[in-house]
C-alpha positions in Angstrom: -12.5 41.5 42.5 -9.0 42.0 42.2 -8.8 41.0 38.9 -11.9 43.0 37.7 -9.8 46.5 38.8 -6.6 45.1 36.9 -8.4 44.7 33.5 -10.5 47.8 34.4 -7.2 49.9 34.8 -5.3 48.5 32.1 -5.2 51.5 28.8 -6.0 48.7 26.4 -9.3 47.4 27.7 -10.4 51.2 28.6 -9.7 52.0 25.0 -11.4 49.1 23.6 -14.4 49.3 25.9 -14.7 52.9 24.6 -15.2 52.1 21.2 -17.8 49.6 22.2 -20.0 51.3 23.9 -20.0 54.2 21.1 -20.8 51.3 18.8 -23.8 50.5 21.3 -25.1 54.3 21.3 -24.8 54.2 18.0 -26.8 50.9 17.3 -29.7 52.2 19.5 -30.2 55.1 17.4 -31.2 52.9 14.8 -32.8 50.4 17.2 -36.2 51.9 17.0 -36.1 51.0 13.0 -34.8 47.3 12.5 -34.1 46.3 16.1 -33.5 42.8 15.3 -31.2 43.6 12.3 -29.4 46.3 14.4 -29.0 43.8 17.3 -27.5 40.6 15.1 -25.2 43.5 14.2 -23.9 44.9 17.2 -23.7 41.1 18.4 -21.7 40.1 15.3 -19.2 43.2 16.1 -18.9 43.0 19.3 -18.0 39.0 18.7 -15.7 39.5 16.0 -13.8 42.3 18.5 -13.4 39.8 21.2 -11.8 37.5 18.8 -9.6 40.2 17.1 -9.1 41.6 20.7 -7.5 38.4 21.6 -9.9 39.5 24.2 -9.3 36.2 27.1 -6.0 35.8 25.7 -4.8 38.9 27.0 -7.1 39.3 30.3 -8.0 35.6 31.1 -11.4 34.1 30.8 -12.4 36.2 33.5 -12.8 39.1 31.3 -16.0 38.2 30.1 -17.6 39.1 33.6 -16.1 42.4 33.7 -16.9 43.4 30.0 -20.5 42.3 31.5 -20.8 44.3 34.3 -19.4 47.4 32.3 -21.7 47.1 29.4 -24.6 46.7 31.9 -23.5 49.9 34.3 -22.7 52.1 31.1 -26.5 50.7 29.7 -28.9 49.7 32.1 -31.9 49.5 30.4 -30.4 47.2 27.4 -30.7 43.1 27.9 -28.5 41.4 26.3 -24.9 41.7 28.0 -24.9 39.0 30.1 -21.7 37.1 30.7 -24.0 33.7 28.7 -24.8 36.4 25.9 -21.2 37.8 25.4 -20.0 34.1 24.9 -22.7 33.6 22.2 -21.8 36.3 20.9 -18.1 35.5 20.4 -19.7 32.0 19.2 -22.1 33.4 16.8 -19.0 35.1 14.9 -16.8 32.6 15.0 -19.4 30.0 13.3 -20.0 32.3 10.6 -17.0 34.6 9.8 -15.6 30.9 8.4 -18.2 30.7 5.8 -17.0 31.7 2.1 -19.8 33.6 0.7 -20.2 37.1 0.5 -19.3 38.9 4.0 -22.4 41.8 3.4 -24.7 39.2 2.3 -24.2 36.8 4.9 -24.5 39.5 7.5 -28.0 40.7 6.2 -29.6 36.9 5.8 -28.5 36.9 9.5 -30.0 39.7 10.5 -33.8 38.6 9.3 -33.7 35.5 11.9 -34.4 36.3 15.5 -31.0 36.1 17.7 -33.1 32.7 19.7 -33.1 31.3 16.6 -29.5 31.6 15.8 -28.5 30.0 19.4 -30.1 26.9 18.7 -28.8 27.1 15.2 -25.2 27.6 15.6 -25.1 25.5 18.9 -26.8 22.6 17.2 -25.5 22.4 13.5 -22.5 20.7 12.9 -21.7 22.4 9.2 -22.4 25.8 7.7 -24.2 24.3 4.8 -26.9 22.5 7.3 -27.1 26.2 9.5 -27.7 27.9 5.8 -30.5 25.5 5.1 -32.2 26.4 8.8 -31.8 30.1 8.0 -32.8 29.8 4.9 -36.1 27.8 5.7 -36.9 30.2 9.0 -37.1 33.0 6.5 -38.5 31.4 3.8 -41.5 29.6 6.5 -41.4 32.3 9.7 -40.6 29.2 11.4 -41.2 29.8 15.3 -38.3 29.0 17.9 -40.5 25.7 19.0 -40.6 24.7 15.3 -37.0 25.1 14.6 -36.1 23.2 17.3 -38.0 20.6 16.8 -37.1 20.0 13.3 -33.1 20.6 14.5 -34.1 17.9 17.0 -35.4 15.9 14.5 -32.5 16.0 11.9 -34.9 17.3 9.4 -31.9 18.6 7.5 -30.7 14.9 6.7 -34.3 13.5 6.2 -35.8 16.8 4.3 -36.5 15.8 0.6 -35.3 12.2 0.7 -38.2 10.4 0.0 -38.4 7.8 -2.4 -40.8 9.3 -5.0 -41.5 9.4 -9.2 -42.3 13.4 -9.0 -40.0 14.4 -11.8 -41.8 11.6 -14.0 -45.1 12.6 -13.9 -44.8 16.7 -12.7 -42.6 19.1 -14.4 -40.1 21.5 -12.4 -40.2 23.5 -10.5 -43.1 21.7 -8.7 -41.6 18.6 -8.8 -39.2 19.4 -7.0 -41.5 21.6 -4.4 -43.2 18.3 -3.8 -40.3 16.4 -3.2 -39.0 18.6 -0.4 -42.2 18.8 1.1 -41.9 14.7 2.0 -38.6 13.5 4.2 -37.5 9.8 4.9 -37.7 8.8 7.7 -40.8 10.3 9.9 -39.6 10.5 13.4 -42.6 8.5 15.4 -40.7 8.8 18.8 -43.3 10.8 20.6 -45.8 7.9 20.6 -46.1 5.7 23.4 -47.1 2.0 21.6 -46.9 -1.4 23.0 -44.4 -4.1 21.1 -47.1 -6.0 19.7 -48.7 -2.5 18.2 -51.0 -2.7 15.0 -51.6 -0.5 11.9 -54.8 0.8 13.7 -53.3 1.5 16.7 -50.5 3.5 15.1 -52.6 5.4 13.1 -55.3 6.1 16.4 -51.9 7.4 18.4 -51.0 10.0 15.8 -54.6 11.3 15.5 -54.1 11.6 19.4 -50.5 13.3 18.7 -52.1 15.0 15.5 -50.2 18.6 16.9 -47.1 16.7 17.1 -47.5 14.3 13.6 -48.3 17.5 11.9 -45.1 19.5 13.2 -43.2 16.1 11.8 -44.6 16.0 8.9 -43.3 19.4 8.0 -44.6 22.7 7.0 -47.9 23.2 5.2 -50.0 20.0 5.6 -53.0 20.6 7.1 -55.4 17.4 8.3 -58.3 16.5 7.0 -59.5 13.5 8.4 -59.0 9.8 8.8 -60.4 6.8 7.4 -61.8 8.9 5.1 -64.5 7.1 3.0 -64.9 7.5 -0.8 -67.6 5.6 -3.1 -65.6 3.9 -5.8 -68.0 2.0 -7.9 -70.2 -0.6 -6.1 -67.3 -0.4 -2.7 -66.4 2.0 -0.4 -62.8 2.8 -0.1 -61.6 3.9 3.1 -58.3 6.1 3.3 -56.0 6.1 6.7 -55.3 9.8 6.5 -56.2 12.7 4.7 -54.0 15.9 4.6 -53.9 19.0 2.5 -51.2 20.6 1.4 -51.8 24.6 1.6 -48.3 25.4 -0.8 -48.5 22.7 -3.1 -52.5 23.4 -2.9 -53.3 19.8 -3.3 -54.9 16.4 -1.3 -52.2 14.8 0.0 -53.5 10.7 0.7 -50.6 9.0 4.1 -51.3 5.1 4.0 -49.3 3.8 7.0 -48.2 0.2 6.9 -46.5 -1.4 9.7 -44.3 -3.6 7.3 -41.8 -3.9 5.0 -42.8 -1.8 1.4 -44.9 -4.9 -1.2 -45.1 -3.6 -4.3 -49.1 -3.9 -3.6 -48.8 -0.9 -1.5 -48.1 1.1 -4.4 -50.8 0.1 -6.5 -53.3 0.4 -3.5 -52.0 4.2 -3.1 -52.3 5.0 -6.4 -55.8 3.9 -6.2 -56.5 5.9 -3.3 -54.9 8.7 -4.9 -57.2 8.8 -8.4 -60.1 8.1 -6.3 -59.3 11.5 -4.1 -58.8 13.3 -7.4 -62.2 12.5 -9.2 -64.4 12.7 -5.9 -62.5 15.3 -3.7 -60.5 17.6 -6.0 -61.5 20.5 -7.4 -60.1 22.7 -10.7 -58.2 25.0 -8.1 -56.3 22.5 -7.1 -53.1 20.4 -8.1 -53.0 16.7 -8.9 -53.0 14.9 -5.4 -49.9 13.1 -3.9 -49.5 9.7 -2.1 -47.3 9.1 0.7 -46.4 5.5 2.0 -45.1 5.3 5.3 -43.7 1.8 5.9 -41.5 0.6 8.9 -38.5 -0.6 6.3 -38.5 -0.8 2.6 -35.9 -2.0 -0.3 -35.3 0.7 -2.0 -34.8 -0.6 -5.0 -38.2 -2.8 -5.4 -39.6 1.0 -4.0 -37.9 2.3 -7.3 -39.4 -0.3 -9.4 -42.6 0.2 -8.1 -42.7 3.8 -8.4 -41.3 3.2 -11.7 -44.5 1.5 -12.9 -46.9 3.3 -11.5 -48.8 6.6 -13.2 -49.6 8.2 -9.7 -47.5 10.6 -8.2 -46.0 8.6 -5.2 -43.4 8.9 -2.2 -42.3 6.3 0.0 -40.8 6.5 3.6 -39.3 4.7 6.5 -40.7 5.6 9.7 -38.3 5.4 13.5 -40.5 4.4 16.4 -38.0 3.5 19.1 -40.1 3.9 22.4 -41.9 0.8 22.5 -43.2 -0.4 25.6 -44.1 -4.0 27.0 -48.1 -4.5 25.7 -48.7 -4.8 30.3 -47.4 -1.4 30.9 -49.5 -0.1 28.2 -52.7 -1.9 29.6 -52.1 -0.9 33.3 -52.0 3.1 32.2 -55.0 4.8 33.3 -57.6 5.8 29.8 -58.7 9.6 29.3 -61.8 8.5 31.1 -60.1 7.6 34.2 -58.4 10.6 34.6 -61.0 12.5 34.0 -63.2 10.8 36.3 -60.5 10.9 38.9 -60.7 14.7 38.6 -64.2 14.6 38.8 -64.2 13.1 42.6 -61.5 14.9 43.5 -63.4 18.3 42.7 -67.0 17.1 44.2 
């Protein structure tokens, strides 16, 4: 308490918080207009003048609980001024004021990404370049708070675009490289519960199960069809594992899923998959379909050789499935059915 009046009488900090809070009146003027733009401002000014204050320096880190409780006396109806926020604040500057691009530019892509979305940003990415890339796509996708978070969580910086794939043979640019970005290498799996000895069915059964949660990996776009998805070939029936389509690339996208290390007879199988889907599932409207192999390893350069020789357009992946569980503990958990019947007798 005592400290609160010594920074609340010193001339300095009665000067500076002055100016601030004229810089507040004058941000809610505009408020009404671009409220999320105004606020990332007055957040970004109110950092950088902690840091050019030499704000705790000079008053201890003690000051941030009194520059609180002033803001929120001198504004009560405005959020925002917590002690949490004003550190965020001072962190959101500092992260950015670093970066060497334009100052005016920077400070208006900032502004068109809810201030959430830069917490989890700037507290999560290690480099400016990897923050510029989640801005960028949060813009570009109108990516929700959940969504960026999960694809922080799930480095899709790193794994965004690094599928093995022969795009740039067979499509021209730019959707060549639109279709390479829209696979990643690897597919996090880590949300499935599998026993060790799991199979290619069971995998595939567990991610229709988990389809919210395969379709939030898979990225942006891909929309599900169905699975084993039949198509007359001939004299046989071909069966597909999973079906997707892509709404931006506006084109069948055929997921084989193979519990192994890549063969070289995975690719051809795709490819097969994938002509089939474009003479008995495509239409005019859209764009040549795409394969995607999902394998547990691969050599990447027999992948390259494979991709090499074939006349599909083909990517290939690594998949991460780290929780497995001992093939008992699976058995002993209850099904759907007993749970539901449990409910059942509980409510009659």
């Amino acid at each position: 308490m005592e400290s609160n009046l010594m920074i609340t009488n010193d001339q300095r900090y009665k000067s500076w918080i002055t100016e601030i809070k004229h810089k507040i009146r004058s941000s809610q003027q505009k408020a009404f207009v671009k409220v999320n733009g105004e606020m990332l401002k007055l957040y970004w000014n109110l950092g950088e003048d902690i840091i050019k204050q030499e704000a705790e320096s000079i008053w201890g880190s003690g000051f941030f609980n009194t520059m609180s409780n002033s803001l929120k006396t001198e504004f009560p109806e405005l959020s925002g001024f917590s002690v949490t926020n004003l550190k965020y604040m001072k962190r959101f500057y500092l992260f950015y004021c670093r970066m060497d691009v334009n100052r005016q530019q920077l400070v208006d892509d900032l502004c068109k990404v809810p201030w959430g979305h830069h917490i989890l940003i700037f507290s999560k990415c290690k480099t400016h370049n990897e923050a510029k890339f989640y801005i960028n796509k949060t813009i570009e996708n109108g990516w929700s708070r959940n969504l960026l978070l999960n694809n922080l969580d799930t480095d899709f910086y790193c794994s965004h675009g690094n599928a093995l794939t022969n795009f740039s043979k067979i499509f021209p640019d730019p959707h060549s490289q639109l279709a390479k970005e829209a696979l990643k290498d690897p597919y996090n799996f880590d949300f499935l519960a599998l026993s060790e000895e799991y199979k290619e069915k069971d995998l595939e059964d567990a991610l229709i199960k988990n389809i919210t949660r395969f379709l939030l990996e898979l990225g942006q776009g891909f929309a599900f069809v169905g699975k084993q998805v039949p198509l007359q070939v001939g004299t046989k029936e071909l069966v597909i594992d999973l079906l997707f389509y892509h709404i931006d690339l506006k084109c069948y996208v055929v997921v084989e899923l193979k519990i192994s290390e890549f063969e070289p007879g995975f690719a051809g199988q795709l490819g097969t998959y994938v002509v089939a889907v474009n003479h008995n599932l495509k239409k005019d409207s859209d764009n040549e379909t795409l394969g995607l192999l999902i394998c547990k390893t691969k050599d990447n350069i027999i992948a390259e050789y494979s991709l090499e020789a074939s006349s599909q357009p083909i990517g290939i992946s690594e998949y991460n499935l780290s929780n497995l569980l001992p093939k008992n503990y699976i058995e002993s958990l209850p099904s759907v059915e007993d749970i539901e019947k449990s409910i059942k007798n509980l409510c009659d």
